[in-house]
KOLFI-355650 format. One line per 5 residues: number of its first residue (from 0); for each residue x, y, z of N, C-alpha, C, CB. Coordinates in steps of 0.05 Angstrom, whole numbers. Glycine has a CB too. Layout:
// KOLFI-355650
NUM	X/Y/Z/X/Y/Z/X/Y/Z/X/Y/Z; ...
// end
This chain:
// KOLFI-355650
0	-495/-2485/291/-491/-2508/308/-466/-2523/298/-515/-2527/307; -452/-2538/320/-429/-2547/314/-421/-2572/306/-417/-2542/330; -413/-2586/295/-405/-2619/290/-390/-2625/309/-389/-2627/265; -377/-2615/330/-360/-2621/351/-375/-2636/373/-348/-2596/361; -373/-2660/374/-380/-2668/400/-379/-2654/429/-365/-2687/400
5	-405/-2654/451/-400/-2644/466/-368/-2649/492/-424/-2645/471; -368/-2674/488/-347/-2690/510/-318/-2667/507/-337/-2733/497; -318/-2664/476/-287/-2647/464/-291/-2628/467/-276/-2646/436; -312/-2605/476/-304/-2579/487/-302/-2575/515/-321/-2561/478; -284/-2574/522/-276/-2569/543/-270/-2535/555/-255/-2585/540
10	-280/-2526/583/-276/-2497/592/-243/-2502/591/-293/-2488/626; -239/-2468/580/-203/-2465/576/-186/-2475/603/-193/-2426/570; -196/-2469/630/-189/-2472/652/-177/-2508/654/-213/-2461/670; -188/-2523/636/-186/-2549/636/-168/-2560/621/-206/-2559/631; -156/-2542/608/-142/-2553/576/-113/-2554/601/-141/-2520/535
15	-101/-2574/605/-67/-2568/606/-48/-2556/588/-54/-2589/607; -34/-2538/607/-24/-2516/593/6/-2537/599/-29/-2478/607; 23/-2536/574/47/-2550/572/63/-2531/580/54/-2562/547; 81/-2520/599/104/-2509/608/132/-2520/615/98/-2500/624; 153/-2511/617/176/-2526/618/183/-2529/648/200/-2513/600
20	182/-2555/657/184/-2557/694/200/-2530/705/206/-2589/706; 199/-2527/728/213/-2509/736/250/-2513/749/193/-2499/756; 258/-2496/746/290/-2499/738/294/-2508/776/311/-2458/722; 308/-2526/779/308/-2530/807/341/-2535/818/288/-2556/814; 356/-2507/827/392/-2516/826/398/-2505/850/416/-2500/799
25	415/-2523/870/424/-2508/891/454/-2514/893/408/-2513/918; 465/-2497/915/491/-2498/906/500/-2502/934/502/-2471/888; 504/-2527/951/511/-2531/972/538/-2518/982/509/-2555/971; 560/-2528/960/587/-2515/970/597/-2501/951/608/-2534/978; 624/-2483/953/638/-2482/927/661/-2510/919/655/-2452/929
30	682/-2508/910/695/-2527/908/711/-2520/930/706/-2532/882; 723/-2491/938/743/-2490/952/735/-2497/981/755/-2465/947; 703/-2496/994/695/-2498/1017/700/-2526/1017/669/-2486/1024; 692/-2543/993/683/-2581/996/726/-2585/1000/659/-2605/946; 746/-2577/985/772/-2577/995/780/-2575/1034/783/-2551/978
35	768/-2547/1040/784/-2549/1068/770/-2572/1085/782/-2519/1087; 737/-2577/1067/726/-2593/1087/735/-2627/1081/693/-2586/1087; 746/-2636/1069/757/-2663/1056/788/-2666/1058/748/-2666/1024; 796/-2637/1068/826/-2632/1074/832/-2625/1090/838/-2620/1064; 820/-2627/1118/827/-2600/1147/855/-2590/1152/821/-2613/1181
40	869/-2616/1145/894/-2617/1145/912/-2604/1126/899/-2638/1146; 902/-2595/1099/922/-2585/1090/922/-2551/1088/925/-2599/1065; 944/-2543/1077/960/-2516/1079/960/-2497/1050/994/-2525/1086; 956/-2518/1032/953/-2507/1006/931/-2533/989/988/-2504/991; 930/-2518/959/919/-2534/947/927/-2518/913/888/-2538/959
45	948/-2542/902/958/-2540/882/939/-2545/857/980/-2554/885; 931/-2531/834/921/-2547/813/944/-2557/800/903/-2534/796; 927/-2574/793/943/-2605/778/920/-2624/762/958/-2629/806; 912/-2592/731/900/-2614/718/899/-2632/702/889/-2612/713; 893/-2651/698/900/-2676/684/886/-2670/659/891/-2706/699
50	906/-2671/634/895/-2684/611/904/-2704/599/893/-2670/595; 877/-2721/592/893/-2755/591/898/-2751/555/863/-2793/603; 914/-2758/546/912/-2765/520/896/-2789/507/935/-2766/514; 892/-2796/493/868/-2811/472/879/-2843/484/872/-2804/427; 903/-2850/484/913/-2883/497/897/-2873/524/956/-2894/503
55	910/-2857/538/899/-2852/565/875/-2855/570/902/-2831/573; 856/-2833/557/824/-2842/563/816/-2869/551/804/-2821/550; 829/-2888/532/807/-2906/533/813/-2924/552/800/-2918/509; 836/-2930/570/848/-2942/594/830/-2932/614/879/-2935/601; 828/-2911/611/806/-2911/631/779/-2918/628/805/-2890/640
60	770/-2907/604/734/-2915/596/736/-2942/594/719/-2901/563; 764/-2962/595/748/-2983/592/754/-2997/620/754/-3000/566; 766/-2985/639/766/-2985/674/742/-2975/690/789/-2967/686; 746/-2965/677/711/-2955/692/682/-2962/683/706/-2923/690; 690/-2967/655/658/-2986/643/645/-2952/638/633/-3015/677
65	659/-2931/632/639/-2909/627/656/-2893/616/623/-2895/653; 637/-2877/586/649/-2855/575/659/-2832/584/638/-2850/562; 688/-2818/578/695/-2797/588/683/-2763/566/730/-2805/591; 669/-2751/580/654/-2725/562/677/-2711/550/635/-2700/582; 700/-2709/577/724/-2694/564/748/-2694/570/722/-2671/564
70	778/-2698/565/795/-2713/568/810/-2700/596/810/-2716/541; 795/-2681/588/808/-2653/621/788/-2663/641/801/-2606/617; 806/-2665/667/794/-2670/696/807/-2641/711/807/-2704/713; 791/-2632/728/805/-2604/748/810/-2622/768/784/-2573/761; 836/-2621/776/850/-2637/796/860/-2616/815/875/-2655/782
75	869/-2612/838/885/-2604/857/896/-2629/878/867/-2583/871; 918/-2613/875/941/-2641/902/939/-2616/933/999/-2648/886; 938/-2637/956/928/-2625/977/952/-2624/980/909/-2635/997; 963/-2606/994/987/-2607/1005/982/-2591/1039/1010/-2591/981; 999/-2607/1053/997/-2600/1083/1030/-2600/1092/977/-2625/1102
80	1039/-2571/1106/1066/-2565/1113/1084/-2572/1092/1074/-2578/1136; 1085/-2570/1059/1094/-2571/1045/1091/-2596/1040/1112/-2561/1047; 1083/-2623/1052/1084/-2650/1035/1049/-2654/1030/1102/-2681/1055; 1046/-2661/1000/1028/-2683/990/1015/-2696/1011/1043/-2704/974; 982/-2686/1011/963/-2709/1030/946/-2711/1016/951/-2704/1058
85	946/-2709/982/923/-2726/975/919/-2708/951/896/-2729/998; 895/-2712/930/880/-2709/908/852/-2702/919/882/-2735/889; 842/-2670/905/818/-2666/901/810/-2670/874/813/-2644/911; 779/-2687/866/780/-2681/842/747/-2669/842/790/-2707/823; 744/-2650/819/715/-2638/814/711/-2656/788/713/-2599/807
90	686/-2658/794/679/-2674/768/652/-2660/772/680/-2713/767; 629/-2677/754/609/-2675/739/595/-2699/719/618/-2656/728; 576/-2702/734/557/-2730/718/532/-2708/717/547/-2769/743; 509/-2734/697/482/-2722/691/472/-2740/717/465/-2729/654; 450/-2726/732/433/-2740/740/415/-2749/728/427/-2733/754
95	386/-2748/727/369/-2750/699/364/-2739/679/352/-2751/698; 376/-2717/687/365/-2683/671/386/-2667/663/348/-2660/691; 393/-2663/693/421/-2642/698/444/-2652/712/414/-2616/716; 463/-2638/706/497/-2647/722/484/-2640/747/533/-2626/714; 510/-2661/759/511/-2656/792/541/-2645/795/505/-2688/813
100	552/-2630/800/577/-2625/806/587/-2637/843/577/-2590/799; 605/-2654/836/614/-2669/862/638/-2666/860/607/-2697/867; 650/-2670/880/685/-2674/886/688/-2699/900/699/-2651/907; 718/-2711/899/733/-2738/912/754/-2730/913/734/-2765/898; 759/-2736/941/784/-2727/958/797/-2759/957/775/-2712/996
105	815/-2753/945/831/-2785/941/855/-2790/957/843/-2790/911; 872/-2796/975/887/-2801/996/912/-2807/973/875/-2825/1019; 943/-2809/986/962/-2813/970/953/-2838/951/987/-2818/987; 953/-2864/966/947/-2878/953/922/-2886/928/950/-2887/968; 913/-2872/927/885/-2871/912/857/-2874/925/886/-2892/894
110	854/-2879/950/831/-2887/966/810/-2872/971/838/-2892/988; 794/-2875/969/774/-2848/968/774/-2837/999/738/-2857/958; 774/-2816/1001/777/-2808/1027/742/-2793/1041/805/-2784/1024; 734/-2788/1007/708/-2775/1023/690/-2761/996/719/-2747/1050; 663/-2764/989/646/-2748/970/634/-2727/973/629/-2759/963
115	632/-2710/967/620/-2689/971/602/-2672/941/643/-2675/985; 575/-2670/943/562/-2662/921/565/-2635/936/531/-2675/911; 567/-2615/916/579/-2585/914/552/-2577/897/614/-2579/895; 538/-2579/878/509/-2572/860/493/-2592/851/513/-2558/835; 475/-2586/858/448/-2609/858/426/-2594/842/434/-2617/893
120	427/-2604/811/407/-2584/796/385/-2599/785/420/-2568/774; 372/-2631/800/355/-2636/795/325/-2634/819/365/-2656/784; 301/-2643/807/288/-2636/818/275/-2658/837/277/-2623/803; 290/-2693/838/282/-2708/856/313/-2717/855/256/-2727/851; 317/-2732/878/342/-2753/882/362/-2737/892/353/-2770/855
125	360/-2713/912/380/-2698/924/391/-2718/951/366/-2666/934; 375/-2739/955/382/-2754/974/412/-2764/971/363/-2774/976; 419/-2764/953/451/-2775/945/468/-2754/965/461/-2769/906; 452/-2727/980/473/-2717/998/476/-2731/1017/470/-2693/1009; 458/-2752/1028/469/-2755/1046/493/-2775/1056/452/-2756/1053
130	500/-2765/1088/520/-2771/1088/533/-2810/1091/524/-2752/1107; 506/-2811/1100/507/-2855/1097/517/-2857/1075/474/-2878/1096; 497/-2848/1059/502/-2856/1028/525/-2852/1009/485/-2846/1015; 535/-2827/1018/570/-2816/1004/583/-2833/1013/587/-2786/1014; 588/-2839/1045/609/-2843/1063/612/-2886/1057/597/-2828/1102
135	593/-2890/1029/592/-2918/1021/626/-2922/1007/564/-2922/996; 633/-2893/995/647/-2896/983/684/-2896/997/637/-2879/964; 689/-2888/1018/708/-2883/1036/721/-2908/1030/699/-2877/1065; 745/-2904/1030/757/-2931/1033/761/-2945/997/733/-2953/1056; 748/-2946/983/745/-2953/957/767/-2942/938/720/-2944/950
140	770/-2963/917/803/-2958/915/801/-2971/878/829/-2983/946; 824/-2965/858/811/-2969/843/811/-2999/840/816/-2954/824; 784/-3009/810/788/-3036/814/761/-3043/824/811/-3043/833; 747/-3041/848/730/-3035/856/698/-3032/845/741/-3020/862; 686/-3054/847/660/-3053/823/644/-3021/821/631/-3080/835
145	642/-3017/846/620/-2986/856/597/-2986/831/642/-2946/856; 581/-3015/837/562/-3022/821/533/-3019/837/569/-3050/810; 515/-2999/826/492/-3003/837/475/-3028/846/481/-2990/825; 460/-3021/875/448/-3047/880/463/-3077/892/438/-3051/854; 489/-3072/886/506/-3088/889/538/-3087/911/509/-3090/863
150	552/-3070/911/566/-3064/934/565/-3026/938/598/-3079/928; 548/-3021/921/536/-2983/928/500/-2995/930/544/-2948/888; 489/-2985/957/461/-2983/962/459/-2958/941/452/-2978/995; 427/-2972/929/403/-2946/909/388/-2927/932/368/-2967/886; 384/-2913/927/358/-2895/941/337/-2898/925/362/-2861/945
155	318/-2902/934/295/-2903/914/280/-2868/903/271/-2924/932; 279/-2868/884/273/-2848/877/296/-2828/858/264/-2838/900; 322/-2834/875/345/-2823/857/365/-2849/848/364/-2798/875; 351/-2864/835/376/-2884/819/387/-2877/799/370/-2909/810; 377/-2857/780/399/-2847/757/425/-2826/777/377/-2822/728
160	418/-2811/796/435/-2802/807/454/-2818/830/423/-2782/814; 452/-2840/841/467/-2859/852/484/-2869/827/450/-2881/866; 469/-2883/806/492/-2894/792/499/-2876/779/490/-2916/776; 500/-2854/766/514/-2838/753/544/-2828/770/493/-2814/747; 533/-2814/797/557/-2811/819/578/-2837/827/541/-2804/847
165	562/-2862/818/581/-2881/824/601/-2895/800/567/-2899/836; 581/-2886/778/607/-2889/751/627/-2866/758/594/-2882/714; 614/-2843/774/636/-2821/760/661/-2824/782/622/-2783/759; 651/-2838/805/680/-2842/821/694/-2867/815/677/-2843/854; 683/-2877/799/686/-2907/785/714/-2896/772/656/-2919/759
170	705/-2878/757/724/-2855/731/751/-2848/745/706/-2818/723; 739/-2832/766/764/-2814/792/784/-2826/786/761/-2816/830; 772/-2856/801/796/-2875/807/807/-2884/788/791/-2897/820; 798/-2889/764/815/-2897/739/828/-2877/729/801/-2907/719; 821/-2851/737/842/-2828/726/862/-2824/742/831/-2801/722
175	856/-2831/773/883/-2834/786/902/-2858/779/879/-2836/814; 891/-2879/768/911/-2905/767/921/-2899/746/900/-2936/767; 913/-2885/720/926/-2877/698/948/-2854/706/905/-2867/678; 939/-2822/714/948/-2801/716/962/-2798/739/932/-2786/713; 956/-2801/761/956/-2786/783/973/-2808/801/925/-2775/795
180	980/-2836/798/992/-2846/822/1025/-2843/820/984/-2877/825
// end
């Protein structure tokens, strides 16, 4: 006979089995599809990537209010009939878990022209595709709070991925006002 209380044996079927959530990644665009589609207009697409040096990034980390992971950005300049129509940039934030890989199509002047999430590898808050919610950012230039709750609407359910996407165009723009204008 056992000293174990009856309440603590439990049938095995009952015990929770600890496993690691399941891996959840889709891959909406490539970079070059989220380009023709943020560029209809252009003819080429030059890389032009930016590495900021150490003055450089902290002009920006302290413009944007957010740390830079790495001093390299993958940049491309749109070009249409041989002239300049703009900046693509690929970036990458964490959502809660996992990166989101997004792009910002930036107009000569620095203006955001348009967002586009390219990989979505978490398992709630994919709502950031949509297009209300990107198209907050159009027009936005640097300088610009793109502060959750405050002049960028939250989705409920994905707020680490709203404000993460909105520091990281927060960033864009400070890497264009540094690098790229």
């Amino acid at each position: 006979m056992s000293n174990t209380p009856d309440w603590l044996i439990l049938p095995v079927a009952c015990v929770p089995l600890f496993a690691a959530a399941p891996a959840f990644a889709v891959q909406y665009m490539t970079a070059e599809t989220a380009q023709k589609l943020m560029f209809p207009e252009a003819t080429a697409f030059a890389a032009h990537p930016v590495r900021l040096d150490d003055a450089q990034k902290r002009v920006v980390e302290k413009a944007a209010r957010v740390r830079m992971r790495h001093p390299e950005q993958p940049v491309w300049q749109a070009v249409a009939n041989g002239k300049p129509v703009g900046w693509f940039v690929l970036d990458e934030v964490y959502g809660k878990h996992e990166f989101i890989t997004y792009a910002v199509a930036l107009d000569l002047s620095g203006s955001v022209r348009g967002v586009e999430i390219l990989d979505y590898r978490e398992t709630h808050g994919g709502e950031v595709r949509n297009p209300k919610w990107r198209a907050q950012f159009e027009g936005k230039r640097h300088g610009a709070p793109l502060r959750l709750d405050e002049d960028i609407r939250n989705i409920s359910g994905a707020t680490l991925s709203c404000k993460h996407i909105s520091e990281g165009v927060r960033r864009v723009l400070a890497i264009h006002e540094v690098a790229l204008k």
